[in-house]
N, CA, C and O of each residue as an XYZ file, in Angstrom:
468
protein
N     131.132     88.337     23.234
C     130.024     88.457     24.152
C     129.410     87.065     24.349
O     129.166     86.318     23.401
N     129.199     86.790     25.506
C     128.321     85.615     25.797
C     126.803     85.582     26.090
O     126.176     86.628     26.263
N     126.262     84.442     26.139
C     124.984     84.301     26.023
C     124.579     85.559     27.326
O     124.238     86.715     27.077
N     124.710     85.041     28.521
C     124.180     86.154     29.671
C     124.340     87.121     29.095
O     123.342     87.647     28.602
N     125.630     87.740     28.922
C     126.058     89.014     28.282
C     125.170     89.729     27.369
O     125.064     90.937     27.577
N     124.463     89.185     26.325
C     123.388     89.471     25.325
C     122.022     89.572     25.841
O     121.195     90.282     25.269
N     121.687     88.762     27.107
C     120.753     88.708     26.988
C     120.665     89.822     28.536
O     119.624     89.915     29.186
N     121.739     90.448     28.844
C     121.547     91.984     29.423
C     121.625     92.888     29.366
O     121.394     93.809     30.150
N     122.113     92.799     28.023
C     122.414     93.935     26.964
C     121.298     93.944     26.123
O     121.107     94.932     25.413
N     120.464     92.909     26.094
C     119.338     93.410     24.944
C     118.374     94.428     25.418
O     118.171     94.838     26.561
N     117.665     94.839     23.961
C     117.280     96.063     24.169
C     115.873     96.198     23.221
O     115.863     96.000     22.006
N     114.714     96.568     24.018
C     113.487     96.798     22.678
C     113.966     97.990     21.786
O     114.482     98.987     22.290
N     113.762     97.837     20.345
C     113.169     98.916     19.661
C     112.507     99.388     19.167
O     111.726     98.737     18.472
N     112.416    100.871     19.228
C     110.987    101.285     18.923
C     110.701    101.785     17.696
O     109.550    101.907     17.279
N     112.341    102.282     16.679
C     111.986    102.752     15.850
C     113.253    102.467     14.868
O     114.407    102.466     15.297
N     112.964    102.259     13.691
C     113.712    101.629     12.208
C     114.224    102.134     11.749
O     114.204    103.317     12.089
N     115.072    101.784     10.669
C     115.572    102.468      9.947
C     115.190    102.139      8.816
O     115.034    100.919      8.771
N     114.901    102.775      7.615
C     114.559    101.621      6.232
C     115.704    101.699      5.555
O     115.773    102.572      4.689
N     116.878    100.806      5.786
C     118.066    100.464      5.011
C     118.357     99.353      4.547
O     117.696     98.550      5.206
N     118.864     98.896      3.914
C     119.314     97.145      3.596
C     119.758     97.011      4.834
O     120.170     97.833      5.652
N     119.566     95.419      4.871
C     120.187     95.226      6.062
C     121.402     93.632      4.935
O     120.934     92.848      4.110
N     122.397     93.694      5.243
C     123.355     93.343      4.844
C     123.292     91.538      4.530
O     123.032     90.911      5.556
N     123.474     90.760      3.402
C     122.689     89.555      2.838
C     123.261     88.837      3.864
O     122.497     87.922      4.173
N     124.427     88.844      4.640
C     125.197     88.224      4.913
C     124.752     87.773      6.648
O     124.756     86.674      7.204
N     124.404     89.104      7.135
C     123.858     88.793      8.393
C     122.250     88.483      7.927
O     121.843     87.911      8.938
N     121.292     88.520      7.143
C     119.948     88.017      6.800
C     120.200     86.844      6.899
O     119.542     86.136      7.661
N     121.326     86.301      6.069
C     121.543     84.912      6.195
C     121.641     84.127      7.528
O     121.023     83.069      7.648
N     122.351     84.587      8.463
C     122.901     84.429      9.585
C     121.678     84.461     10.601
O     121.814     83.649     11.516
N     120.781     85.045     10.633
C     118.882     85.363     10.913
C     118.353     84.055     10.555
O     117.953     83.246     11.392
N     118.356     83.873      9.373
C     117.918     82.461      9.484
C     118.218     81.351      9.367
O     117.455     80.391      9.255
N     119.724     81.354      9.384
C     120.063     80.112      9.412
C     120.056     79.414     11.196
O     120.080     78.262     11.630
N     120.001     81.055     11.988
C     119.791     80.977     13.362
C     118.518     79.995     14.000
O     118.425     78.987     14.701
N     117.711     80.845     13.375
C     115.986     80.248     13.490
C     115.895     78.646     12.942
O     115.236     77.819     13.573
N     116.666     78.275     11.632
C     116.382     77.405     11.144
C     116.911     76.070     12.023
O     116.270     75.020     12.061
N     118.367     76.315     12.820
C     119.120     75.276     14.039
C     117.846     74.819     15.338
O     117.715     73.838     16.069
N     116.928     76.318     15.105
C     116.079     75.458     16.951
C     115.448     74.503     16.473
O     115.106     74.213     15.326
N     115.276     73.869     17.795
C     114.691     72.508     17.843
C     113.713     72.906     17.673
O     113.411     74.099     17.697
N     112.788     71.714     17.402
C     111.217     71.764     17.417
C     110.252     70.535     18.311
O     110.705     69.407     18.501
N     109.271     70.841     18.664
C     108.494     69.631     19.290
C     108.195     68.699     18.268
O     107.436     68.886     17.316
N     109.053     67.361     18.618
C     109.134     66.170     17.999
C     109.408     66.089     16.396
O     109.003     65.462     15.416
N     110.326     67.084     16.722
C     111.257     67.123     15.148
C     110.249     67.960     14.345
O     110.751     68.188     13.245
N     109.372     68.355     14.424
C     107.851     68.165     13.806
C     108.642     69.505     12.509
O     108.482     69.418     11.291
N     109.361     70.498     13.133
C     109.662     71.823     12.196
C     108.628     72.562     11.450
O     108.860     73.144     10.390
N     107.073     72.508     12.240
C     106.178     72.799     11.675
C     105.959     74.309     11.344
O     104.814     74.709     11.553
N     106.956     75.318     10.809
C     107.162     76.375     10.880
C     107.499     76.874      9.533
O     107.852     76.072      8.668
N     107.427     77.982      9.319
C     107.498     79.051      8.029
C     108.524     79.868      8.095
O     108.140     80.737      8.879
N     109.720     80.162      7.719
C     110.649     81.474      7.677
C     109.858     82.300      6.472
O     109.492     81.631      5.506
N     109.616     83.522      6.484
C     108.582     84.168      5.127
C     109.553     85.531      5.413
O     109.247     86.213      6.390
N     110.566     85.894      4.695
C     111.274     86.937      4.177
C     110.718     88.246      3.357
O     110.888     88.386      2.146
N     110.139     89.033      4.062
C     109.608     89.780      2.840
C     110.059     91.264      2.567
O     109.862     92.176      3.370
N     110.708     91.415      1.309
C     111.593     92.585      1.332
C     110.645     93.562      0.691
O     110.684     94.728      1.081
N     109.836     93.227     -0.208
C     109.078     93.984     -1.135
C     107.841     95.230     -0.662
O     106.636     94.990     -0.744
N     108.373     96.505     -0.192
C     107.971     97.451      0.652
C     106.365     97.286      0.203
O     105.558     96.935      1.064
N     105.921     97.553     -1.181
C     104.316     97.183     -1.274
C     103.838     95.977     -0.161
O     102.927     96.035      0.666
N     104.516     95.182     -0.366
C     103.863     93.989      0.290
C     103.839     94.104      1.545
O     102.971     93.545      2.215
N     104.815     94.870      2.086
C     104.630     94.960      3.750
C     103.598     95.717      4.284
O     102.834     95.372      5.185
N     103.623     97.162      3.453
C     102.694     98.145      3.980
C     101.498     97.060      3.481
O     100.554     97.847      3.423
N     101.215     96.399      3.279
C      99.475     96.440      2.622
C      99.694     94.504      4.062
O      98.740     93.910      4.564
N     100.684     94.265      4.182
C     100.488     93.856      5.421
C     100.191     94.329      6.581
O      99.598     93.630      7.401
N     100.625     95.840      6.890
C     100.643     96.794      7.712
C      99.026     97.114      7.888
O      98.188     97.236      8.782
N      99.149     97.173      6.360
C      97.243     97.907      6.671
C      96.427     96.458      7.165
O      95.391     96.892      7.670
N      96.396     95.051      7.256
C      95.572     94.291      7.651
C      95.517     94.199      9.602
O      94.584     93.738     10.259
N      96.919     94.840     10.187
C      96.814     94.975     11.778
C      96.533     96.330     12.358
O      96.949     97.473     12.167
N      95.596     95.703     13.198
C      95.106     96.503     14.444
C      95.699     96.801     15.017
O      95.035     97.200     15.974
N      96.795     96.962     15.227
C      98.158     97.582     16.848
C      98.958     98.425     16.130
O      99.071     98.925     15.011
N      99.473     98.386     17.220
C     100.880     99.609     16.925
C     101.827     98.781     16.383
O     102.964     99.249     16.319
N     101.686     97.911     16.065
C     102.627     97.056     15.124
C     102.615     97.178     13.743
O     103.383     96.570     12.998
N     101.719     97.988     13.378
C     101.634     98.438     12.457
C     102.410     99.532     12.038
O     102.599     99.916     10.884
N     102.803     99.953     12.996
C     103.732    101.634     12.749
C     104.827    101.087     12.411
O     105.369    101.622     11.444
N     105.734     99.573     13.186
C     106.962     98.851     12.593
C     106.788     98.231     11.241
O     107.817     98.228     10.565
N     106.022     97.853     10.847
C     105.724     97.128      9.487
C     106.200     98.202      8.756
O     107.147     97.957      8.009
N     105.691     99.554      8.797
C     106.076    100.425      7.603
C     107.117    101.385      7.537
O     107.305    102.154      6.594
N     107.919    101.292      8.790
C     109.636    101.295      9.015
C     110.549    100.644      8.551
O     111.535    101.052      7.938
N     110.258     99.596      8.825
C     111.576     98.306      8.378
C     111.592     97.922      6.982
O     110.641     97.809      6.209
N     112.978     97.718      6.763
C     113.720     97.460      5.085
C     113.090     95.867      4.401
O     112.744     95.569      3.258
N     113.154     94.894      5.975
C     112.767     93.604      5.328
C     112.147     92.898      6.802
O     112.576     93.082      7.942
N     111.296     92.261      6.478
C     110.335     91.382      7.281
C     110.516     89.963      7.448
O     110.018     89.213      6.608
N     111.294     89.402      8.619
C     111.434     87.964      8.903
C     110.215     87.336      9.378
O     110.539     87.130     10.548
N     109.340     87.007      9.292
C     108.223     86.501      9.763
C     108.406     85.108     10.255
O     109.418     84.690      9.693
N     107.910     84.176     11.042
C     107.603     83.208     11.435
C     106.288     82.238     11.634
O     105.910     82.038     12.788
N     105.752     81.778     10.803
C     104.682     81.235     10.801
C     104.382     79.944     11.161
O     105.140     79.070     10.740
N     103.245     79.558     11.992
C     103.051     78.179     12.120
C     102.468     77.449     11.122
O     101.469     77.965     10.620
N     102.976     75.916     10.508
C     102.596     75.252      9.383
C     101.282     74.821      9.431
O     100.743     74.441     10.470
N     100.738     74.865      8.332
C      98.852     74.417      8.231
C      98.966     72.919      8.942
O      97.862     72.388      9.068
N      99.977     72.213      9.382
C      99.505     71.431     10.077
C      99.465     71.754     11.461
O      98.915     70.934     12.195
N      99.983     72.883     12.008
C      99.911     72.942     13.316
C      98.176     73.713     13.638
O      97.332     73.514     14.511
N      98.251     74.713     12.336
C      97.195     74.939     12.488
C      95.510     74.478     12.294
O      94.539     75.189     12.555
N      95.497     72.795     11.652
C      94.528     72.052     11.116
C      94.937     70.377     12.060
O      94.902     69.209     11.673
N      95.257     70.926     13.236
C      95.405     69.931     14.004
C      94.136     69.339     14.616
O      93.370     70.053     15.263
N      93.841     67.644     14.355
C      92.444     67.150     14.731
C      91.934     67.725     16.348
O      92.771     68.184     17.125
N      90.761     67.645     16.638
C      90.372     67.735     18.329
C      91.234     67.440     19.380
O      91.703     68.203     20.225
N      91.502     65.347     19.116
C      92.212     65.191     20.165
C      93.497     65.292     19.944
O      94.185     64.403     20.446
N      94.229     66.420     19.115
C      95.586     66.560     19.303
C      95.733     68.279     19.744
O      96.862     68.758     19.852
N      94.409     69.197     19.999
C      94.446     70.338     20.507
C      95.628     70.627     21.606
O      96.275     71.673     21.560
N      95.930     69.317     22.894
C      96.287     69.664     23.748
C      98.189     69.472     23.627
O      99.135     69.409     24.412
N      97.983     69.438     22.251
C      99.747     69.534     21.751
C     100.213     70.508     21.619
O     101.396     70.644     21.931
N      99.314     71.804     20.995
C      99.801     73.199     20.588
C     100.178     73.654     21.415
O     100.172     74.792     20.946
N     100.682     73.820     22.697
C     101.667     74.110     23.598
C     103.203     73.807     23.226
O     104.085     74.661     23.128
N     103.339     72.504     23.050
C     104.949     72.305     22.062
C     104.911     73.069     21.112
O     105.720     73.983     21.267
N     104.340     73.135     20.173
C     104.503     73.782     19.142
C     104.825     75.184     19.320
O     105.904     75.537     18.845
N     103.984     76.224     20.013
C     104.276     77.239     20.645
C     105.494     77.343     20.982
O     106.195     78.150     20.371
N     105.970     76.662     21.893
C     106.860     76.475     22.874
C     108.012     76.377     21.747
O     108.938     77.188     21.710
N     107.883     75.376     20.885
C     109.409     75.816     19.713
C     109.548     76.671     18.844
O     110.682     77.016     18.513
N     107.871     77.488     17.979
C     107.755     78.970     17.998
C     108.823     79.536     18.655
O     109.895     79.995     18.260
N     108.435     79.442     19.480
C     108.937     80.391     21.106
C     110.962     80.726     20.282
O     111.454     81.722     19.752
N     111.464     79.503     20.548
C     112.752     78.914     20.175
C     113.044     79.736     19.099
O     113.953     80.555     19.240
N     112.428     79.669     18.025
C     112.931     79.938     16.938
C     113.478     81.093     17.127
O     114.655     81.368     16.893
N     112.103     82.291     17.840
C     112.181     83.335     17.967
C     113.784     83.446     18.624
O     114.798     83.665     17.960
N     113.730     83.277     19.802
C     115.117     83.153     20.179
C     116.157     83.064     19.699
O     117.022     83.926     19.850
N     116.310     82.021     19.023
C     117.250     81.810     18.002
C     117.920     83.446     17.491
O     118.985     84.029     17.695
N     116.834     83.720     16.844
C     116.910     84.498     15.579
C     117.397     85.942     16.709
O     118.362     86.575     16.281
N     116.837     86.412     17.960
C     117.374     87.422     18.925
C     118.885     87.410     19.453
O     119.650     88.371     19.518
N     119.211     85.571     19.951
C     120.529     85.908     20.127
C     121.949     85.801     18.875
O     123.152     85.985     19.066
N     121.359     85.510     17.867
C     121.990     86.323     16.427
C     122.144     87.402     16.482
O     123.250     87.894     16.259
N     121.425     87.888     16.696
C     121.677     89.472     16.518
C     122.342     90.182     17.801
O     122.964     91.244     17.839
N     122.128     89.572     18.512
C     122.629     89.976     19.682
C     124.565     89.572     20.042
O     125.411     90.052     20.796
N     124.546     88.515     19.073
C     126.039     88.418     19.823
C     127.002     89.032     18.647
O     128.215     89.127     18.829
């Protein structure tokens, strides 16, 4: 399958399964995320793996959305976080967090057309 190919075939889901999901493709998840680029190399980002079902649900219980109903479905949690420096960035560098976002953005990607092809 090729890139177009995946990306017309992808598909939201709405609902989980709680199974292992196999070390081999986890690996493959982030080693995906870990290849995108970043604004100015910077890699100001977090991969946070979290398999440990306590820990998710009591993540679950800190959101307000319906995102909360996926937190307490799924086997393991890839998270993506922005680094305390993106987030303790001085005044006049506010108008940078757009790159940063923007390779956020990437990672995410990354890690979709993994799974997708």
């Amino acid at each position: 399958m090729d890139v177009l190919e995946a990306i017309q075939k992808r598909i939201s889901v709405r609902a989980y399964q709680d199974r292992p999901i196999p070390e081999d493709k986890l690996r493959g998840i982030l080693e995906a995320a870990r290849l995108a680029p970043s604004a100015r190399n910077s890699q100001d980002y977090q991969l946070i793996v979290v398999r440990d079902q306590k820990i998710r649900k009591e993540l679950a219980a800190g959101i307000q959305t319906t995102q909360k109903i996926f937190l307490n479905q799924i086997s393991v949690l890839v998270n993506v976080a922005l680094g305390a420096g993106v987030v303790h960035l001085p005044m006049q560098k506010q108008r940078d967090l757009g790159s940063y976002f923007f390779s956020f953005s990437i990672v995410l990607v990354h890690r979709l057309l993994f799974l997708s092809l």
